[in-house]
C-alpha positions as CSV (number, residue, x, y, z in Angstrom):
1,X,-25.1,15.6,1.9
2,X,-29.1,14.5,2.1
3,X,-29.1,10.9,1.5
4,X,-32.9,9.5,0.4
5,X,-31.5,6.0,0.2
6,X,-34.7,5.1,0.3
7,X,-35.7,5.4,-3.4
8,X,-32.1,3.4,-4.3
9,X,-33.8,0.1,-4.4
10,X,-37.0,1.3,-6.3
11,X,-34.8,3.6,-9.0
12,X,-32.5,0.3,-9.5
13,X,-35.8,-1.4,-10.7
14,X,-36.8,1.4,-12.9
15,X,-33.2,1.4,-14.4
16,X,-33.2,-1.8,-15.4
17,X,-36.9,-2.1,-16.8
18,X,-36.5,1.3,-18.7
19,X,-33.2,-0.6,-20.1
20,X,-35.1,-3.1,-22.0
21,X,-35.3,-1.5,-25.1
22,X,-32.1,0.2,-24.9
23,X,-29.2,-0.5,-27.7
24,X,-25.7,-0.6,-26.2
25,X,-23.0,-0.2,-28.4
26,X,-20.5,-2.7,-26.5
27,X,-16.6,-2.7,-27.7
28,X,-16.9,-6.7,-27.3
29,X,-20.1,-7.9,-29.3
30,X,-23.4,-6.3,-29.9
31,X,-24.8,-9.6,-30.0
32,X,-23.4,-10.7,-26.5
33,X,-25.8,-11.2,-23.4
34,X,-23.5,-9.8,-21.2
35,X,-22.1,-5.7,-20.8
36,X,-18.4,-5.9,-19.6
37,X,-17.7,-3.5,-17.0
38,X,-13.9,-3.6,-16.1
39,X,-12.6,-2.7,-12.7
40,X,-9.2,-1.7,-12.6
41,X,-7.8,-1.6,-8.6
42,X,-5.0,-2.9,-7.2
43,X,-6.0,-6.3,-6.6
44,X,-2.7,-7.8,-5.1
45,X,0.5,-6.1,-3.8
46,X,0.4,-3.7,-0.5
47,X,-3.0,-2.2,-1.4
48,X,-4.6,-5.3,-2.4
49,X,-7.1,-4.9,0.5
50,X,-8.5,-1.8,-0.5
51,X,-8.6,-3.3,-4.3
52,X,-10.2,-6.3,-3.3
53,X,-13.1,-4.2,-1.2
54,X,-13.5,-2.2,-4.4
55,X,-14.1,-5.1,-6.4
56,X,-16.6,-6.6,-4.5
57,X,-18.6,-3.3,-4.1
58,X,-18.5,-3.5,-7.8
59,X,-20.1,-6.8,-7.9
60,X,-22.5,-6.3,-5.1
61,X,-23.7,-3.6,-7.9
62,X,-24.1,-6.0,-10.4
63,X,-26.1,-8.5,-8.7
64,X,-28.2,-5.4,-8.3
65,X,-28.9,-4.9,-11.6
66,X,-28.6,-8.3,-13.0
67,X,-31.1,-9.3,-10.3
68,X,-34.1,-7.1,-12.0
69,X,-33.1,-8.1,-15.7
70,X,-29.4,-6.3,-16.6
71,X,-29.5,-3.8,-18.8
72,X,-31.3,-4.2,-22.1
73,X,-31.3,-7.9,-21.5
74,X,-28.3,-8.1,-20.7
75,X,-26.1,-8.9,-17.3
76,X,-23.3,-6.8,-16.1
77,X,-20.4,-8.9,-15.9
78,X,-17.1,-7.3,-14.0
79,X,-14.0,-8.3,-15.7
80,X,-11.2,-8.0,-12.9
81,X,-8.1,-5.6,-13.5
82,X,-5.2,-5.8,-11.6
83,X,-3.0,-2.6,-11.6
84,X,-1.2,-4.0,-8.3
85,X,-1.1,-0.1,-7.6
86,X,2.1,0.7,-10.5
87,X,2.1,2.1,-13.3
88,X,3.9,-0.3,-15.8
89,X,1.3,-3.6,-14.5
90,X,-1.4,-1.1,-14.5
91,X,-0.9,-0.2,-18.6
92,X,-0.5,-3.6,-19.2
93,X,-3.8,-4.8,-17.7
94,X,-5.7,-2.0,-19.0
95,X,-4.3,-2.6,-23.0
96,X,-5.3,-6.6,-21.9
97,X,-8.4,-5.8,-21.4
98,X,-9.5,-3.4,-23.9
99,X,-7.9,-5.9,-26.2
100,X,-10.5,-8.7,-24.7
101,X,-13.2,-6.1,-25.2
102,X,-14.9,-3.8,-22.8
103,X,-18.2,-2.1,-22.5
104,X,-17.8,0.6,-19.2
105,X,-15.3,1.1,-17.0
106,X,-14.9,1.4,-12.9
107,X,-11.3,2.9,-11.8
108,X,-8.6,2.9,-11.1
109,X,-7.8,3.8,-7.6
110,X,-4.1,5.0,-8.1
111,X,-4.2,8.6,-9.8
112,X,-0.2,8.0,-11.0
113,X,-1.5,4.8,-12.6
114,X,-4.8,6.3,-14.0
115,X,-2.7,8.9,-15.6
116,X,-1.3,6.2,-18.0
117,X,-4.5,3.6,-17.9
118,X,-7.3,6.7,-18.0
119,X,-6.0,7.5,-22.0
120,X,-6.1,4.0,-23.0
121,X,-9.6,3.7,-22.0
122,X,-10.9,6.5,-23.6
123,X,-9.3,6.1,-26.5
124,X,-10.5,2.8,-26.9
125,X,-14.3,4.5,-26.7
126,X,-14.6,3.9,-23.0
127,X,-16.3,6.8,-20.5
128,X,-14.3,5.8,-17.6
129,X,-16.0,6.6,-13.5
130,X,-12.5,6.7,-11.8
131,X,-11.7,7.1,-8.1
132,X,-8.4,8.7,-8.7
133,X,-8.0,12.4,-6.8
134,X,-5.6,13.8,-8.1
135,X,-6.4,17.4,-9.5
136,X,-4.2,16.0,-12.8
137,X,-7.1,13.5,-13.4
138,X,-9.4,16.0,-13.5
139,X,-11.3,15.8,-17.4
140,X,-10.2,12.2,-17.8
141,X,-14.0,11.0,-16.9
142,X,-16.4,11.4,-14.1
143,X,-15.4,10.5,-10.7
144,X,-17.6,10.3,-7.2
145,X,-14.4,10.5,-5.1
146,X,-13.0,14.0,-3.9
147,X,-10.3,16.1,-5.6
148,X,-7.2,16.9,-3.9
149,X,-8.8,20.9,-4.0
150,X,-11.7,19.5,-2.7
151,X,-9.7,17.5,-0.1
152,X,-6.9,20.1,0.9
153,X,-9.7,23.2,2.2
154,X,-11.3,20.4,5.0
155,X,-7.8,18.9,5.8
156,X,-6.7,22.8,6.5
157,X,-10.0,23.7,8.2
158,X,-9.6,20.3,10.3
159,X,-5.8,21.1,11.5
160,X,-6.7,24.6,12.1
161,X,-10.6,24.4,13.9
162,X,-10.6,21.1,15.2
163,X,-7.7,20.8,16.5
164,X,-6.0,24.1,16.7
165,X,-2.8,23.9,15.5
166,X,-1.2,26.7,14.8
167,X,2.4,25.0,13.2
168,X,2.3,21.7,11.6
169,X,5.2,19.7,10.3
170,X,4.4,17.7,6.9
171,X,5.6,14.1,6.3
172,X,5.2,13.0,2.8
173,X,5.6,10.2,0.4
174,X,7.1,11.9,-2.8
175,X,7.0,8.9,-4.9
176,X,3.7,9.1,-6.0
177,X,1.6,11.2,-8.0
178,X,-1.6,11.9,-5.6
179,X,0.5,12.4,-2.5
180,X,3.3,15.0,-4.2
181,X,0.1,17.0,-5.7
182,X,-1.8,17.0,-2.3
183,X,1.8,17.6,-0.1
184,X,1.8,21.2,-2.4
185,X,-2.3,21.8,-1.9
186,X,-1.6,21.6,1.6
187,X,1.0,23.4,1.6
188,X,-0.4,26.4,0.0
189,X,-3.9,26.0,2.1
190,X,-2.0,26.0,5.1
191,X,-0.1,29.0,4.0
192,X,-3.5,30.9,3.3
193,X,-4.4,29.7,6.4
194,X,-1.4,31.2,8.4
195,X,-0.4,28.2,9.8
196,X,3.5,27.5,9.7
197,X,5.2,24.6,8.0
198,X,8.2,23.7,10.6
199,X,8.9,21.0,8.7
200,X,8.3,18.9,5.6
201,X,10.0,15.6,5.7
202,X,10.0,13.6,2.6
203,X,9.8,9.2,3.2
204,X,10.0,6.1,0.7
205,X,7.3,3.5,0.9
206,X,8.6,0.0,2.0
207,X,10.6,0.7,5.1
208,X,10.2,-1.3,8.3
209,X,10.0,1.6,10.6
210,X,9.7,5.6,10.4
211,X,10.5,6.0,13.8
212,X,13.6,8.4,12.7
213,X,11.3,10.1,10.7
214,X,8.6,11.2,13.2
215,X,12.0,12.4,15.8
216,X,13.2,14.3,13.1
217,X,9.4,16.5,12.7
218,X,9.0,16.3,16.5
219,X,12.2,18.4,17.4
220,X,10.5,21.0,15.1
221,X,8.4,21.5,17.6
222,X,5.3,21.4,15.3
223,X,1.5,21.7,17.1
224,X,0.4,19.2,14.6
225,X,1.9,16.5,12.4
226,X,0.2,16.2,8.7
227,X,0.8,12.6,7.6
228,X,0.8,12.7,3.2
229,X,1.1,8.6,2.6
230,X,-0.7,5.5,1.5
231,X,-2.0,3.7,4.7
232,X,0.7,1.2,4.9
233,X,3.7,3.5,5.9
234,X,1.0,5.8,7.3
235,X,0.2,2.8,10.1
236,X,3.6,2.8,10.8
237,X,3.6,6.6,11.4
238,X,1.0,6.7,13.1
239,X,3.0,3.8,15.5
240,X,6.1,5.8,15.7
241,X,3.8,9.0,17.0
242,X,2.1,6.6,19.6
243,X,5.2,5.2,20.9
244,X,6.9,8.5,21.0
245,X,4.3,9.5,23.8
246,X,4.1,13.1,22.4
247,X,1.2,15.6,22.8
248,X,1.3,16.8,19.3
249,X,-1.5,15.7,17.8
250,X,-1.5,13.9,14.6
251,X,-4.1,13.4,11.4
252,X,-3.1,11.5,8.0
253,X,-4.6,12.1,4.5
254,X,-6.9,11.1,2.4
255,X,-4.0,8.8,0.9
256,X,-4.3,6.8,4.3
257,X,-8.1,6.0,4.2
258,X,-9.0,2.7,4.6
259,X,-9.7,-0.2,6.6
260,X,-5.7,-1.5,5.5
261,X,-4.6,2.0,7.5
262,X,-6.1,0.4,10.9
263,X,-4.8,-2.9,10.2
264,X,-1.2,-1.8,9.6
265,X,-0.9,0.7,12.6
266,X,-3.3,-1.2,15.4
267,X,-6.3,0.4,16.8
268,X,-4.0,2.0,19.3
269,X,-2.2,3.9,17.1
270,X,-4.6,4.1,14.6
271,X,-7.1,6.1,17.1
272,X,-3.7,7.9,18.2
273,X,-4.3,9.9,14.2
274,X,-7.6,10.2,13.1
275,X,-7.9,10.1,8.9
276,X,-9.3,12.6,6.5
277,X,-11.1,10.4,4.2
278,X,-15.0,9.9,3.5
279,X,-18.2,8.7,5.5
280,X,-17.6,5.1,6.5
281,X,-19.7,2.5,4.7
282,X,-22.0,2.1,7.0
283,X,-21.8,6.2,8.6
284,X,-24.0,6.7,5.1
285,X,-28.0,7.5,5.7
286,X,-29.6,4.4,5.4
287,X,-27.0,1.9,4.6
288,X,-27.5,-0.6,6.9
289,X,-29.2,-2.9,4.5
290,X,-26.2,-2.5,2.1
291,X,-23.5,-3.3,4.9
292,X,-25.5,-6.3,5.6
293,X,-25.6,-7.4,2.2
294,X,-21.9,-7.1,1.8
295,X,-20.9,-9.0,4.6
296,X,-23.2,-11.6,3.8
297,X,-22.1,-11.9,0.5
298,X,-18.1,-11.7,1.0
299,X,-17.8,-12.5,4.7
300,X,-16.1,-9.0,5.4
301,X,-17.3,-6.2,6.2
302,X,-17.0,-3.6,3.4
303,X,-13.6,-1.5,2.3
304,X,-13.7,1.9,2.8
305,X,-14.3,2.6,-1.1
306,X,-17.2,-0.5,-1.8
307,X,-19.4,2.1,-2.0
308,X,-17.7,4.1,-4.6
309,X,-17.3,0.9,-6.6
310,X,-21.1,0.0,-6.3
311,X,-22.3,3.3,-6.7
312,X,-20.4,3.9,-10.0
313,X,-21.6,0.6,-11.4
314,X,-24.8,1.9,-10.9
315,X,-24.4,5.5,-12.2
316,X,-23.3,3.8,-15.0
317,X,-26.0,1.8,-15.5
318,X,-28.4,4.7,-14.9
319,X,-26.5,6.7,-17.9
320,X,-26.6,4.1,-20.3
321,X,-30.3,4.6,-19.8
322,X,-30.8,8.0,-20.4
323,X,-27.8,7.6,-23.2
324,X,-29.6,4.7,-24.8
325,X,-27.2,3.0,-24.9
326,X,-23.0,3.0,-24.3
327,X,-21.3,5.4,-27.4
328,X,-19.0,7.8,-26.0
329,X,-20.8,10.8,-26.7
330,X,-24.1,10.1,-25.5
331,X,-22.6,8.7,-22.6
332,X,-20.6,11.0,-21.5
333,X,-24.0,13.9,-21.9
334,X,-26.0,11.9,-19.8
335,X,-22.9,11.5,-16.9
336,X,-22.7,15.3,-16.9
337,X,-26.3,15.6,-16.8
338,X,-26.8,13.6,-13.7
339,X,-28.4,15.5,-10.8
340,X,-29.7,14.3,-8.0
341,X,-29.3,10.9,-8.3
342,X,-28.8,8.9,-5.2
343,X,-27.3,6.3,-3.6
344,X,-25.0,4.0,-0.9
345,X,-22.5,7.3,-1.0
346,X,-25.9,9.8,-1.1
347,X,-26.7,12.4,-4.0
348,X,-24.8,12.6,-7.0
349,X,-24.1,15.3,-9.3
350,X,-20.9,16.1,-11.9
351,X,-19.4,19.3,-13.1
352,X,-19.8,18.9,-16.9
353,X,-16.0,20.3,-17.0
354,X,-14.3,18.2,-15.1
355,X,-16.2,15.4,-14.3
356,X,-15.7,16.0,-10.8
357,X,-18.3,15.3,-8.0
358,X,-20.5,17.9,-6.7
359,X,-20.5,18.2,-4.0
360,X,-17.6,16.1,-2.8
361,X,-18.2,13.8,0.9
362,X,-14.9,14.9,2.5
363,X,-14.8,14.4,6.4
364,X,-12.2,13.4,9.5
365,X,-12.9,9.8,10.6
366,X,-11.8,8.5,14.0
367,X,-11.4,4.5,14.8
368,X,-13.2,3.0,17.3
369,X,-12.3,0.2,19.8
370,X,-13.5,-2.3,17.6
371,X,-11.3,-1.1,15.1
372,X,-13.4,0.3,12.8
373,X,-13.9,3.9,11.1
374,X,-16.4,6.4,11.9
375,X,-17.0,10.2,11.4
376,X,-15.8,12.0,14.1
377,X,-18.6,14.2,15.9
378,X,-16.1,16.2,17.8
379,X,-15.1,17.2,14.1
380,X,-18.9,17.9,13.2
381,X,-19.0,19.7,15.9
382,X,-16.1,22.1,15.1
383,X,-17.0,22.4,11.3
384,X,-20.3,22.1,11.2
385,X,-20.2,19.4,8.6
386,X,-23.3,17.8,7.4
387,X,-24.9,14.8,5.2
């Protein structure tokens, strides 16, 4: 993926002088000096961590923006919505909000919840940018994340090229909707693949230990052990595989990316099973300057999705530019038309179908002793991946 993060700064400006004469048809009040973009994430509960980094990305966008002029006038103002990761909080906040008035939405994270919130949006004449993966959320607005059939193909060609397992045994959370689709993508990539499933060994999120769990796929006698989880229980895997002192090797899914996965398991364990996730914030051409922004601004470094976050603010931004203005229609024809745009996560394009991103930043990221993600070069090495 070429990044020219270079021009990002200079096409921000452009944006928002170009905007000046641009109507936006805003759900709240045409009058209003303000555009509200929401940004639904799980902002508390066990993936508050990750929802907090992608609100802050959101806002580091704004700033952006707002700092040249807004759009048309008028300042980007992120209106906070907390889905706390389920489903029933997640409908609730996303009917509040419409009801308050929105003007764009960011999110969610969760594809079971954006299932439910997704509809609500775009019936209330909203374009949504979501980061849900789920192949289900496919056509429900534009998305710069990967797809669990983007994701499934460089999980398969990971296990079987990088490190050569020839068996793997699968340990998945059934309970949600992104992990049960991507346990059956797997499942049938690995199969194409010729790999052998020994074993596929469902969990429940919330328990103190999966120690039991991990004995139960080792005595399969697997080469490789696929972890399909959110990053809390997938830290505690990923313990359970350390302290079992085993040579199988380990790698967790997409569903376990982020800087919450490190802190749950410790960087022992944590470098013990690498991740399949996406260039770390800063592993991005020419994103130093961004990084250091962020942790200026919100004395953290960023989450693993700020960059999503930000860059969809300002996708968005660049849309409603070339839409002149925010109706649904025009919108959504200038989102699909995007090409070549670039920025934090590098160039951007959408299938006009699906909404998807193409092409989709899908790599294997290790932890270093500091405890924080990078993309693994002996996995460039064996793929052949590049930016």
């Amino acid at each position: 993926m070429k990044s020219k993060f270079a021009t990002l700064s200079a096409a921000v400006v452009i944006v928002a002088l170009a905007l000046t004469s641009v109507g936006c048809s805003s759900s709240n009040d045409s009058s209003s000096d303000t555009l509200k973009f929401g940004l639904e994430a799980p902002l508390t509960g066990s993936l508050a961590e990750l929802g907090q980094g992608m609100l802050n990305g959101a806002k580091q966008a704004a700033a952006k923006v707002n700092a040249v002029g807004g759009i048309g006038g008028k300042k980007i103002e992120i209106v906070a919505i907390d889905d706390k990761g389920d489903v029933d909080a997640g409908v609730a906040a996303a009917k509040a909000a419409v009801a308050k008035g929105l003007d764009a939405i960011v999110g969610p994270y969760n594809s079971g919840v954006g299932l439910k919130t997704l509809p609500i949006y775009i019936e209330a004449g909203l374009v949504p940018l979501r980061l849900t993966s789920s192949d289900a959320t496919a056509g429900l607005g534009f998305t710069l994340q990967p797809m669990t059939s983007q994701i499934a193909p460089v999980a398969t060609n990971a296990l079987v090229k990088y490190l050569k397992a020839t068996s793997v045994a699968l340990i998945v959370d059934t309970t949600t909707d992104y992990t049960a689709s991507a346990a059956k993508a797997m499942a049938t990539s690995l199969a194409a693949a010729g790999v052998t499933i020994t074993a596929t060994e469902s969990i429940t999120p919330g328990a103190a230990s999966y120690t039991d769990t991990v004995t139960k796929v080792l005595a399969t006698k697997p080469s490789a052990v696929y972890v399909i989880t959110y990053f809390p229980e997938a830290g505690l895997i990923a313990q359970a595989m350390l302290a079992a002192n085993t040579s199988v090797k380990c790698l967790a899914d997409y569903g376990a990316y982020d800087n919450g996965y490190i802190s749950a398991a410790g960087i022992p364990a944590a470098q013990k099973c690498p991740v399949v996730g996406v260039p770390a914030p800063g592993d991005f051409p020419g994103s130093a300057s961004l990084v250091s922004a962020y942790t200026s601004e919100f004395k953290s470094a960023p989450g693993s999705w700020s960059p999503y976050t930000y860059d969809s603010v300002l996708v968005l931004a660049d849309a409603i530019n070339r839409a002149g203005g925010t109706s649904v229609d025009s919108l959504r024809t200038a989102l699909a038309a995007t090409m070549g745009w670039t920025g934090w996560t590098g160039s951007v394009a959408f299938d006009p179908t699906t909404g998807n991103r193409l092409p989709a930043p899908v790599t294997v990221d290790i932890v270093d002793a500091a405890g924080t993600f990078h993309v693994d070069p002996a996995w460039v090495t064996a793929t052949g991946f590049s930016y």
